[in-house]
N, C-alpha and C positions, 0 to 999 in steps of 0.2 A: 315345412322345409326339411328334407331326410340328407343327410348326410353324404347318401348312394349317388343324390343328384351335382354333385362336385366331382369338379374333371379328376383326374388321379393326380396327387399329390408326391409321386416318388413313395416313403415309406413313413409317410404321415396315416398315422390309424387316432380316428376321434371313432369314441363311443356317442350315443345317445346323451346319456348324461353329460361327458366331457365337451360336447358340441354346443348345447346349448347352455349348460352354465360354466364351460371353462373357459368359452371365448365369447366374441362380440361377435355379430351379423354386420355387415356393413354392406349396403345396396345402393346403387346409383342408377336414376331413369331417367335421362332429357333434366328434366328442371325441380327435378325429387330426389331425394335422399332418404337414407333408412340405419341407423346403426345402432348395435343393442353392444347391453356389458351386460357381465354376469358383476352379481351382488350378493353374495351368498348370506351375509348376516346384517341385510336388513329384511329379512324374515317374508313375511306376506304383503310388507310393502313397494308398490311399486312408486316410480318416478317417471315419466314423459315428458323430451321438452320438443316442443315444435319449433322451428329457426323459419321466418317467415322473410326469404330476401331477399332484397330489393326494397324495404320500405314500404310496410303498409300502412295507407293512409288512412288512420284511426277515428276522423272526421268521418269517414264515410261508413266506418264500417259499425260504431255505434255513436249513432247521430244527436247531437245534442240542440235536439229542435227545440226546445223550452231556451234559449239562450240568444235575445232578442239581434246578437249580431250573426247567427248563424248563416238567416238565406241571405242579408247583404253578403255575405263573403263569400259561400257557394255558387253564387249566382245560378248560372242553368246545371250547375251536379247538385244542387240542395234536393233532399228529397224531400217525400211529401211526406206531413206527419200520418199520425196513427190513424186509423179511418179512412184515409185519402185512397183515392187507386193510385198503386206501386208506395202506401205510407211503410216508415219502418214499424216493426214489431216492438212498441210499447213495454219501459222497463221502467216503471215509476210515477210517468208525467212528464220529465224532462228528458232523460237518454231515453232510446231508442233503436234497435238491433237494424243493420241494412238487412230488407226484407229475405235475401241469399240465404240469409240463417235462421234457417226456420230449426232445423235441430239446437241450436244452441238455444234458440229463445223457449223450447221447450225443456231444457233442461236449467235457462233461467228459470223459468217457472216451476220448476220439480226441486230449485234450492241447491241444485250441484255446479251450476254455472257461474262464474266470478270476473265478469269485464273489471278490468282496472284501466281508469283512463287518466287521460295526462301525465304519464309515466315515458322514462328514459333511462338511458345508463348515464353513466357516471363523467361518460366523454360529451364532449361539443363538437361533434364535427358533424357536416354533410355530405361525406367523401363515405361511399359505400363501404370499401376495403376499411379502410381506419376504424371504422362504426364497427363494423360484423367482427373485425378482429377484438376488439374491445369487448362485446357483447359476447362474446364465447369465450376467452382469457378470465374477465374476470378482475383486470387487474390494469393500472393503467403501466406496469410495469412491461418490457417487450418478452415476454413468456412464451416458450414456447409448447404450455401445457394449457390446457384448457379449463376451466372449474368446475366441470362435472367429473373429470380425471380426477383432478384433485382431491376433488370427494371422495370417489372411489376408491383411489391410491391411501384414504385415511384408516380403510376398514380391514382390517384381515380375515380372509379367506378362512372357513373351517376345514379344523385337520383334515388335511387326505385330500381337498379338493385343489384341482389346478385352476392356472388363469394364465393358461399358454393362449397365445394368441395365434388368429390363422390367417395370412392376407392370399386373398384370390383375386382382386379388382382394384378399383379405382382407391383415390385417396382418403382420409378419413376425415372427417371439421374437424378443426381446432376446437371444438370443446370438447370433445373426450380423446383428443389427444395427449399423451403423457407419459407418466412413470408407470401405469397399468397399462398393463398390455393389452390392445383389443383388435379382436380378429377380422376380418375382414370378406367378406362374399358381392359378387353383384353380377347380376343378369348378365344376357349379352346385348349390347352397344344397339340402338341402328344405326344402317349404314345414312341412311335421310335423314338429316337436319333435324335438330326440334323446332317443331312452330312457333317456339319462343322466339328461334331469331329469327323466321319470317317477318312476327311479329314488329320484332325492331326494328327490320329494313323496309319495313309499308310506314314507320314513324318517323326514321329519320326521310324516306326518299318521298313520300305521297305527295309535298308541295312543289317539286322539283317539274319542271315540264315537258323536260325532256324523260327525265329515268321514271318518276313518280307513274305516268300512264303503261308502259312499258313491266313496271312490278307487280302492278294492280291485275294485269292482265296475264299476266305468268300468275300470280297467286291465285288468279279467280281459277285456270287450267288445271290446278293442284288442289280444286275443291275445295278453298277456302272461301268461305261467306263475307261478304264487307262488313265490318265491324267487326267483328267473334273468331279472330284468328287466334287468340291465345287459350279458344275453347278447344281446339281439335287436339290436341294431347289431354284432356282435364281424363277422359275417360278410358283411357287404353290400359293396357294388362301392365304398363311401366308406372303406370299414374300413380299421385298421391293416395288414392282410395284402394288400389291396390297395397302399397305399403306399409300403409294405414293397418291395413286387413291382416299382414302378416307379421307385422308389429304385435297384433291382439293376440296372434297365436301364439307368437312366442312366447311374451308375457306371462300369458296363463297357465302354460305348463308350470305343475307343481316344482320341478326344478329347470325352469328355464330361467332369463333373464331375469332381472329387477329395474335396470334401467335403459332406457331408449332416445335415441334424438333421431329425429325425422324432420329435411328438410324439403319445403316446399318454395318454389319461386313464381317469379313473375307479379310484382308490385308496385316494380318501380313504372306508373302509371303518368309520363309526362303528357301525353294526349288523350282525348277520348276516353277519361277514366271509365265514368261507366259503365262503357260497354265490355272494356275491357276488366275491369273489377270482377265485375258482379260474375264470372265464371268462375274466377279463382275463390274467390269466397265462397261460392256453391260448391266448390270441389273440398276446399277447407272444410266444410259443413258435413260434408256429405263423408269423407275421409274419418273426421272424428266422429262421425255415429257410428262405421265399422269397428274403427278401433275399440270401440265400447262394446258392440255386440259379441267382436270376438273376444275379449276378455271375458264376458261373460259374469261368474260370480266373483274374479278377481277386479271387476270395478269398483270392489266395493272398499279396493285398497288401495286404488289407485289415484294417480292425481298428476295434470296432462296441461301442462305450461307454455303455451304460448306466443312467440317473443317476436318482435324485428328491431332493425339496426337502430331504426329512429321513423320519427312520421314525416309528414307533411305540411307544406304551407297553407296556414288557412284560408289564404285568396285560391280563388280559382283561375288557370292561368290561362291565357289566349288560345291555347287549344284547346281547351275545354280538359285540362288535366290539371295534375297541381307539381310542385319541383321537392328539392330535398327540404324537410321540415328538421322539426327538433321533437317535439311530444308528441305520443301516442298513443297507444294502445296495448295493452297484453289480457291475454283470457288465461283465467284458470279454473280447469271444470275438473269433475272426477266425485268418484263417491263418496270419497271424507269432506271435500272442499263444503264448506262457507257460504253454500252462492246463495242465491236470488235477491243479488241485489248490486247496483256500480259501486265499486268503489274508488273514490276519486274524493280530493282538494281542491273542487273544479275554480281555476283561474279566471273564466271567463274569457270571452271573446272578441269584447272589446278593443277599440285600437289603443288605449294605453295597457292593456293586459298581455299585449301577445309579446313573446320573446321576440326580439332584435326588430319588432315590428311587423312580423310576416309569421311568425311558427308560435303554434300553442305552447302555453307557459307550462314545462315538465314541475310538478309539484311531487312528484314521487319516484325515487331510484331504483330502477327493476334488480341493483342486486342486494334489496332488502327486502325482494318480493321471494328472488331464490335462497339468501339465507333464513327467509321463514321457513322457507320447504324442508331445507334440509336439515333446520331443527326440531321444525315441530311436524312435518310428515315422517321424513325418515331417521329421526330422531337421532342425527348424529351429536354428541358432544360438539359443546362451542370452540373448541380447540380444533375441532375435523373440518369446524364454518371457517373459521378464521383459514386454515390453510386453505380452503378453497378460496376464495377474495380476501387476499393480505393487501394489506396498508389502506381496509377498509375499515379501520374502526369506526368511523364517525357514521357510519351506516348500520343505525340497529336493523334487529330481524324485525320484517313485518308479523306481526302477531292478527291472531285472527282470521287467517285464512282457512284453517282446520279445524273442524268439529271436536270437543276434548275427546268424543268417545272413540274417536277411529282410530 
């Protein structure tokens, strides 16, 4: 990304250096997002957090086939174990990768990969907006700052260096929104629709007898395949693996960024989960393997956080989807991380185990998985934790997640 390629700015002059560690990158493509901060003193270390929205349904993505209520409650989205044709990729005996991730199960197995499951934030709700608000705040307080800001906003700048901010496009997420400035860029728009809401107008209209034949048949004209409508964006030059891609670059410049949030959508899967799943997860999979390759030997400082609002219900619902849950899922990979192995308090899936009766029981609070990070990756003082998530005492850091030697 050169500087040359932004429209003229009046009498805004960014240098090389000044562009990439004095502001933030901010990109928006259809149902992706991309925004960087500069971090000047936390050193070689980087941070990436993925915002995954819409709700991904953490049942399906690492499968806990060993858990004897599993296929009653799946019913036809249960996959098939390890060995099975279409079985998940094997992580133990009892969890189990949805087979989409085949990079990740390979980097479970190489020890850098960290599923944590039956994980939540700190709120109860199944209202999308309240959850993602929550989930990027930080706080159940109404802030209008984000906790990766806040992080940021803890650290000061070395002498001489700036942290002017540049906005050129769309809005920024609420998690690195704040008291730090961070700059802004993003492609240009298309003018067509993203197939995400194709997608949703073939879910809500497809039963309908009148409109349902009628969209089907407009959608099929616009070369969408039945089933795999939320496939035909996964791969374009907007897409998450694009992002993915230029997220690495920035990264790795010796003085580029240090921190990143990239959002990815299309989860909220009330029908046809599988079919619709299993592309976004391949694109998720296949996104973090760029981001790795182009960081290159800065993976080895890296550590690339994975999150959504909330999960799913353990039943599977009359469309063969499932509705808003409570517990989930979060991956944490990277070259210092901890992995090859789940970590979870698993609840079980029993019918007196699952939350309000329908959602897996959350045993573990995702912002004790982000104040591990940001004590023991990027090694801020507990006073720099705390202002990122106030009135969280009662939530220690996860420990454990980091190799001592990285």
């Amino acid at each position: 990304m050169n500087p040359s390629h932004l429209p003229s700015l009046g009498r805004t002059r960014l240098g090389r250096r000044g562009f990439l560690l004095g502001l933030s990158t901010f990109a928006v493509a259809g149902r992706t997002s991309l925004a960087l901060a500069a971090l000047p003193a936390a050193g070689d270390r980087r941070l990436v957090v993925v915002l995954l929205r819409g709700a991904m349904d953490g049942l399906h993505a690492v499968v806990p086939y060993g858990d004897a209520a599993y296929a009653e409650l799946r019913q036809e989205i249960a996959l098939p174990e390890p060995g099975e044709e279409g079985g998940v990729l094997d992580c133990g005996g009892f969890f189990g990768l949805n087979p989409a991730l085949t990079r990740l199960h390979e980097g479970y197995a190489e020890g850098i990969v960290l599923p944590i499951h039956a994980v939540a934030g700190g709120l109860r709700s199944r209202s999308h907006f309240d959850a993602q608000d929550y989930l990027e705040r930080g706080s159940e307080q109404r802030l209008s700052s984000g906790w990766l800001n806040r992080a940021i906003s803890a650290m000061e700048p070395d002498e001489g260096e700036s942290l002017t901010g540049l906005s050129v496009g769309l809005d920024l997420p609420l998690l690195l929104r704040g008291r730090q400035r961070i700059g802004m860029w993003a492609p240009p728009q298309p003018v067509r629709p993203a197939p995400d809401l194709y997608a949703r107008m073939h879910s809500l209209l497809h039963e309908d007898p009148v409109l349902g034949p009628a969209v089907e048949d407009g959608l099929r004209e616009r070369g969408y395949a039945d089933g795999m409508l939320p496939s035909a964006e996964r791969n374009g030059p907007r897409g998450f693996v694009a992002l993915a891609s230029a997220a690495g670059r920035l990264l790795a410049a010796d003085d580029g960024p240090r921190v990143a949030a990239i959002e990815l959508g299309g989860w909220d899967t009330h029908a046809a989960q599988a079919a619709r799943m299993t592309p976004v997860l391949a694109q998720l999979d296949a996104g973090l393997g760029e981001l790795r390759a182009q960081l290159g030997a800065a993976w080895a400082h890296t550590a690339v956080l994975c999150v959504t609002e909330f999960g799913r219900t353990a039943r599977v619902n009359g469309n063969s989807g499932t509705d808003h849950g409570t517990g989930g899922v979060a991956f944490l990979l990277g070259g210092p991380v901890q992995g090859g192995r789940i970590l979870a308090d698993w609840p079980g899936l029993g019918q007196d185990r699952l939350f309000e009766n329908r959602d897996l029981q959350p045993t573990r609070d995702l912002r004790a998985v982000a104040k591990g990070l940001l004590r023991d990756h990027m090694r801020l003082p507990d006073a720099a934790v705390a202002a990122a998530f106030p009135d969280s005492e009662g939530v220690t850091p996860q420990g454990g997640l980091i190799r001592r030697a990285a």
